[in-house]
C-alpha positions in Angstrom: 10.3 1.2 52.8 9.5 0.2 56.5 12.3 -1.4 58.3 12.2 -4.1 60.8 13.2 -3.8 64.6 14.5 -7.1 66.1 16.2 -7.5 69.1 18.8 -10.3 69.8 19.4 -11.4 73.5 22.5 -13.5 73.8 23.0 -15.3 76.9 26.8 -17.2 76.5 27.5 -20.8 77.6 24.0 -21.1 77.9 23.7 -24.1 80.2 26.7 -23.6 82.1 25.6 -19.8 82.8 22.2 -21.6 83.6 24.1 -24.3 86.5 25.9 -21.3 87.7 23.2 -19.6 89.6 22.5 -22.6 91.5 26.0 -24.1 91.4 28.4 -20.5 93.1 31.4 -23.4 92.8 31.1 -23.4 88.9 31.6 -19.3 88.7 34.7 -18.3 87.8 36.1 -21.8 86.5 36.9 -23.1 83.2 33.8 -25.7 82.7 32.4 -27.3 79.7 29.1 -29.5 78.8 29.8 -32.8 77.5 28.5 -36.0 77.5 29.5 -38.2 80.2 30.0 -41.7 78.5 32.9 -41.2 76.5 36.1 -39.4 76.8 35.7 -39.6 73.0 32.8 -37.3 72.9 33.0 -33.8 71.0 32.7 -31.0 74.0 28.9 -29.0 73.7 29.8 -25.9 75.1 32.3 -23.9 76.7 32.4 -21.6 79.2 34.5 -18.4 78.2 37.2 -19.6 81.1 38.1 -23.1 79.4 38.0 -21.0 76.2 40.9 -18.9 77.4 42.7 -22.1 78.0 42.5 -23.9 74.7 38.9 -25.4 74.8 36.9 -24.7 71.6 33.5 -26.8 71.1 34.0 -29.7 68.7 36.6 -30.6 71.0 37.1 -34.3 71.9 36.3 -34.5 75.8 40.5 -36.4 76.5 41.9 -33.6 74.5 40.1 -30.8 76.8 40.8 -32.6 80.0 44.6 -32.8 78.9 45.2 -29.1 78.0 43.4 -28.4 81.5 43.5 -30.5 84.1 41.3 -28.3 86.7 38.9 -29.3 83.8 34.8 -29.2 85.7 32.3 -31.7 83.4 28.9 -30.7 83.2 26.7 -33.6 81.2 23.7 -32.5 79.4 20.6 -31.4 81.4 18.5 -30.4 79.2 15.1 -30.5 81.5 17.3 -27.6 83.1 18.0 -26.4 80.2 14.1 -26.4 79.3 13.1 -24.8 82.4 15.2 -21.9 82.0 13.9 -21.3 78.3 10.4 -21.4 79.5 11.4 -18.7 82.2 12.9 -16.6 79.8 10.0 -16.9 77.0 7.4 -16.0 80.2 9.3 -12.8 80.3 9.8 -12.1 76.6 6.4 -12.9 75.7 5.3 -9.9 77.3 6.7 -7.7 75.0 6.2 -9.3 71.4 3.8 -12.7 70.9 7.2 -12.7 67.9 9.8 -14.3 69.7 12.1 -17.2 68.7 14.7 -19.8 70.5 16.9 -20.2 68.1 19.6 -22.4 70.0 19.9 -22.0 73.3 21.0 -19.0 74.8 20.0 -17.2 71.5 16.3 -15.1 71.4 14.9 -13.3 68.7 12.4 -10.5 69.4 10.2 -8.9 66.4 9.4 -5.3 67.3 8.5 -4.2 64.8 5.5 -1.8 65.6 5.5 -1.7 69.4 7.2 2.0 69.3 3.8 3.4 70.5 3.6 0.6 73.4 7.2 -0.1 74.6 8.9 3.3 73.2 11.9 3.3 71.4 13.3 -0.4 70.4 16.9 0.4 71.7 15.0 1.1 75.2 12.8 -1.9 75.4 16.0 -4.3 74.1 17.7 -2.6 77.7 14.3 -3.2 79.6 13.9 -7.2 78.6 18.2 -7.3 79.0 17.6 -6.1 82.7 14.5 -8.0 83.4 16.1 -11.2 82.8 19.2 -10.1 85.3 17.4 -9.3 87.9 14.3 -12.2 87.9 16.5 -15.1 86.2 20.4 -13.7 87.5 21.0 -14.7 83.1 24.0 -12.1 81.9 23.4 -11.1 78.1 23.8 -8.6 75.8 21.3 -7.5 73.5 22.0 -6.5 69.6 19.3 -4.5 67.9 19.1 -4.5 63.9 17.0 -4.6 60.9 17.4 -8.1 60.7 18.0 -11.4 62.7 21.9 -11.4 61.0 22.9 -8.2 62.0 21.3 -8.2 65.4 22.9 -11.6 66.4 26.3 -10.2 65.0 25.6 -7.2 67.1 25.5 -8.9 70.5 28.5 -10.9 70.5 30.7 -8.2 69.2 29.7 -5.3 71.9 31.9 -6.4 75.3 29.9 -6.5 78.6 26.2 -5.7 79.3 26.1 -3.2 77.0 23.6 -2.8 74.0 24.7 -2.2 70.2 21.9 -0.6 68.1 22.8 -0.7 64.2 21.1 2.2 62.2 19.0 0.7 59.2 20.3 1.3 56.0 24.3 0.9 57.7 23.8 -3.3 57.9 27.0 -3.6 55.1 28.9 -0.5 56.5 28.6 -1.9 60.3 29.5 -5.2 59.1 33.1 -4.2 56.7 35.5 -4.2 59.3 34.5 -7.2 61.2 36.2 -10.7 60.9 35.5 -12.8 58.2 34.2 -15.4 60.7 32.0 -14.0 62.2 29.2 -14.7 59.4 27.4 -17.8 60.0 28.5 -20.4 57.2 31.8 -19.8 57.1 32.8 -22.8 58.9 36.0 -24.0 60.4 37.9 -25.5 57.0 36.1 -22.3 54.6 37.6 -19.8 57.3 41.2 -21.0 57.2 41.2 -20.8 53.3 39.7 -17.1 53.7 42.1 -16.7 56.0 45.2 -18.1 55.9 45.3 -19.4 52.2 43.7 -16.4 50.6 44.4 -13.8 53.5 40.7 -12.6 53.2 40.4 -11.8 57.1 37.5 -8.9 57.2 33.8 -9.2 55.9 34.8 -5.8 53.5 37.3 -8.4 51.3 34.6 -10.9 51.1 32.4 -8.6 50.0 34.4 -7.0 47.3 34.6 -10.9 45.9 33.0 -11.6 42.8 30.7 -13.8 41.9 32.9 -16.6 40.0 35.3 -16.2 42.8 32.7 -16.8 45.8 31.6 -19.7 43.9 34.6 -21.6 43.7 35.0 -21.0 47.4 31.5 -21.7 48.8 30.1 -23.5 45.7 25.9 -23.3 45.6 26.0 -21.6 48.6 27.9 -18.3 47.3 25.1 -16.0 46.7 23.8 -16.7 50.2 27.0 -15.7 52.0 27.3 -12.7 49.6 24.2 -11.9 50.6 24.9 -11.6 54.7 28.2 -10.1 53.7 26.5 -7.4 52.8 24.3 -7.5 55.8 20.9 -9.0 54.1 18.9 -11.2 55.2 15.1 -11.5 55.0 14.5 -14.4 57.2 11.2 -13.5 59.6 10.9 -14.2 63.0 9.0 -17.6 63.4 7.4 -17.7 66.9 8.1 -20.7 69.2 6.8 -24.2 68.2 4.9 -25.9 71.0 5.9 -29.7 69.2 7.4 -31.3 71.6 10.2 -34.0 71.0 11.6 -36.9 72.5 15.3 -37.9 71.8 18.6 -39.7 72.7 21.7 -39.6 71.6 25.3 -41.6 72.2 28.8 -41.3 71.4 30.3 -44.5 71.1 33.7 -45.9 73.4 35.2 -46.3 69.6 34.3 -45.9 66.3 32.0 -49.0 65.4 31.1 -51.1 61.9 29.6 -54.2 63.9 26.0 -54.6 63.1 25.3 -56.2 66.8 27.3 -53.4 68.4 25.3 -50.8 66.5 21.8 -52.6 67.2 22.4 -52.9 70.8 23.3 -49.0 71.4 19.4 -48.2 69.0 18.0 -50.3 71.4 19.5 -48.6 74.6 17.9 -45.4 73.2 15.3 -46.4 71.9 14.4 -48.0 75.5 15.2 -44.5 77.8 13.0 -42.9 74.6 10.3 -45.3 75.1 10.4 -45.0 79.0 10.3 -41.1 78.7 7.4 -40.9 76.6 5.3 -43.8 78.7 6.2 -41.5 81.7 4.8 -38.2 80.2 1.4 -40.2 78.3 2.6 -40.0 75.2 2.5 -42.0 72.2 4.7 -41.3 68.7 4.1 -40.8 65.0 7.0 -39.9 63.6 10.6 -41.2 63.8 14.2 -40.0 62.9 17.5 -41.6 63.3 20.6 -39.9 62.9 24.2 -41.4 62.3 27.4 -39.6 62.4 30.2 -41.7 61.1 33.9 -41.1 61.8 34.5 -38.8 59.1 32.0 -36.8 60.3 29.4 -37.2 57.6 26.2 -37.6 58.8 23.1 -39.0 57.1 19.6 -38.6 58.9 16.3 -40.5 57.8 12.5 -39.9 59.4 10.0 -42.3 59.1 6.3 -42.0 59.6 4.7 -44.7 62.2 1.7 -46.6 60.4 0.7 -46.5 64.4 2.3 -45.3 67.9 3.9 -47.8 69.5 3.7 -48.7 73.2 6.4 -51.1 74.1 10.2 -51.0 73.8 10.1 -53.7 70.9 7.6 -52.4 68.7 9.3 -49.1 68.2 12.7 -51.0 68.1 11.3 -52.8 64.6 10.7 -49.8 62.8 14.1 -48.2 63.7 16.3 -51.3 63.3 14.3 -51.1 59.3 15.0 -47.6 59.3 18.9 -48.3 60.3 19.7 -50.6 57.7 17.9 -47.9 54.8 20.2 -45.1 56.1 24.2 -47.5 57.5 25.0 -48.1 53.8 28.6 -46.4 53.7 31.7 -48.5 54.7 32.9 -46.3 57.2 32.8 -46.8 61.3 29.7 -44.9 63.1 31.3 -42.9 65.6 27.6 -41.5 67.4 23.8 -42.6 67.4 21.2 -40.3 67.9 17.3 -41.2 67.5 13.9 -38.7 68.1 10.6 -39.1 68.3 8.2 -36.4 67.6 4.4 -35.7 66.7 3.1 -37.0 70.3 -0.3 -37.7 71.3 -2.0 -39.3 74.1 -2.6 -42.8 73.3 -6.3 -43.7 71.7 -8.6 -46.4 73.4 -10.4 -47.0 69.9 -9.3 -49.8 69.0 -8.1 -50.3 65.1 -10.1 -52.9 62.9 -6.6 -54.7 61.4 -4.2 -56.5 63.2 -1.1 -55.1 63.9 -2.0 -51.9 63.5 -2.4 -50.9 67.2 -4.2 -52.8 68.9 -2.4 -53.5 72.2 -1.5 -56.4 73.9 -2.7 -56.6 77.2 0.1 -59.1 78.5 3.1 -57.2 76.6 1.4 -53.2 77.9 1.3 -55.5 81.4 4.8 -56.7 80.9 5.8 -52.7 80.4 4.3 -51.3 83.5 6.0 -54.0 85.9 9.4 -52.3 84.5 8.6 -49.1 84.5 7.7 -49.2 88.3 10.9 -50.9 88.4 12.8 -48.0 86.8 10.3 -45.4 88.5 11.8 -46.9 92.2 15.5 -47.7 91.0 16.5 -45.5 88.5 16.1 -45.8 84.2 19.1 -48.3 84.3 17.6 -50.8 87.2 16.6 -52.9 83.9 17.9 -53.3 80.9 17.3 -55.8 78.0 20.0 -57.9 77.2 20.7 -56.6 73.3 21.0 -53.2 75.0 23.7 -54.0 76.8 
């Protein structure tokens, strides 16, 4: 049987360790990302400083600020963000066309085969890890496995820059003494039963479960955590999608039922959406809106675009239709969050029906007289009035 090499490069606190090379003020203080609109907003990332104080992600932004005052608020940048992944795929790419972003701060590389090129996997995993310190200043560590499970595990549990290397074959015996939380799927609510409630603390214990008992705990999902308890997992490297997307999302000041309320924030995203895509030459096919009510349920729906919309009020329509198919539950929407993807530059052929996108010349004249407004004053110079 022929194993597979992959490589896991972890770079913590992503997009604050990414505002730290240009910001020296942020190093060495407890910062988090978080969206700037609402004190009621769930903190996006921590650094391991405001971790030490309290501050987990998930957090609400008052409660963070209250258990530390000295509290520094990054808001979400993600063309930064964006630019700093495109540096680091320039230099990954150079070892393995098999790489993969899987959140930020999080790369997967497939070496499978490049022994004869690059040497031994452990050694190339220590070149790319010291490549990116010296070209991008990004600290990581670097887990190297059989799989994308145990190399992810890897690199968070080895302390420092160093580099943990697990022997194929030795995926369950690496994994036994671990924390139970560790695994991805566990969750917050699934770890404190393990935990606390059924004192299951390392990955050996879960393990050992049958599987009756795993399925009363995790339900459909049991054989799958089995399954990475034992340190398996078959899932291939998928190299980097060049789709790009456009989206916005927003917390609201309070947790919201009111129609109008809920209308007015689509349209304020769908607008900064809209104003985005005219500035990059883009046009959209596809839609998807996603609402996150109070409870934290969230319920998503896509939509594909008989045409791509120009103007602010044509892609409005289809999302206020697509809003009233997915708000059916009678609890408060605490967040908004809309995307548009499957972008193209806009077609001069015009279409045979009306209304299927044709455009009109004094509405697309309308739009360029406000976007040279918001080009010379800022995104928020104008606003329509059901977005405010």
């Amino acid at each position: 049987m022929r194993y597979r090499h992959i490589v896991h490069i972890h770079i913590p606190a992503f997009p604050i360790t990414v505002a730290r090379v240009g910001r020296p003020e942020l190093r060495d203080r407890p910062v988090v990302v978080a969206p700037s609109r609402s004190e009621r907003a769930p903190v996006l990332c921590v650094s391991p400083e405001a971790r030490a104080e309290g501050i987990f992600k998930g957090i609400p932004l008052f409660k963070a600020i209250k258990r530390c005052p000295g509290l520094r608020i990054l808001p979400l940048d993600p063309t930064l963000s964006e630019r700093a992944l495109g540096d680091l795929g320039r230099i990954v790419s150079h070892y393995t066309p098999l790489w993969e972003p899987a959140r930020p701060g999080h790369l997967y590389l497939d070496l499978t085969g490049t022994e004869r090129l690059w040497g031994r996997v452990r050694d190339t995993g220590l070149r790319v890890r010291r490549e990116i310190g010296n070209r991008l200043s990004l600290p990581g560590t670097v887990g190297v496995a059989g799989n994308k499970l145990v190399s992810s595990i890897a690199s968070r549990v080895m302390p420092g820059e160093e580099l943990l290397d697990v022997v194929p074959g030795r995926e369950a015996f690496f994994l036994a003494p671990l924390r139970v939380d560790l695994l991805p799927g566990i969750g917050r609510d699934r770890k404190r039963t393990l935990m606390e409630e059924l004192r299951i603390v390392r990955i050996r214990q879960l393990a050992a479960l049958d599987m009756d008992r795993l399925r009363l705990i995790f339900g459909r999902r049991a054989f799958l955590i089995h399954q990475r308890a034992l340190g398996i997992d078959p899932t291939p490297v998928h190299p980097v999608s060049q789709e790009p997307v456009i989206g916005e999302e927003r917390v609201l000041d309070r947790d919201e039922n009111d129609d109008r309320v809920l209308l007015g924030t689509l349209y304020g995203l769908v607008q900064e959406c809209a104003f985005r895509l005219r500035r990059r030459g883009l046009l959209p096919r596809r839609a998807m809106l996603r609402i996150r009510y109070a409870d934290q349920v969230e319920t998503t729906r896509h939509l594909k675009l008989p045409y791509a919309p120009l103007c602010d009020q044509d892609l409005y329509e289809f999302l206020e239709r697509l809003f009233f198919r997915a708000c059916t539950r009678r609890v408060a929407v605490r967040s908004l969050g809309v995307r548009f993807r499957d972008l193209a530059p806009p077609s001069r052929q015009l279409s045979l029906f009306h209304g299927t996108g044709n455009i009109d010349p004094g509405k697309e004249a309308l739009t360029r007289a406000l976007d040279r407004i918001r080009d010379r004053h800022g995104p928020g110079a104008v606003r329509y009035g059901r977005a405010v």
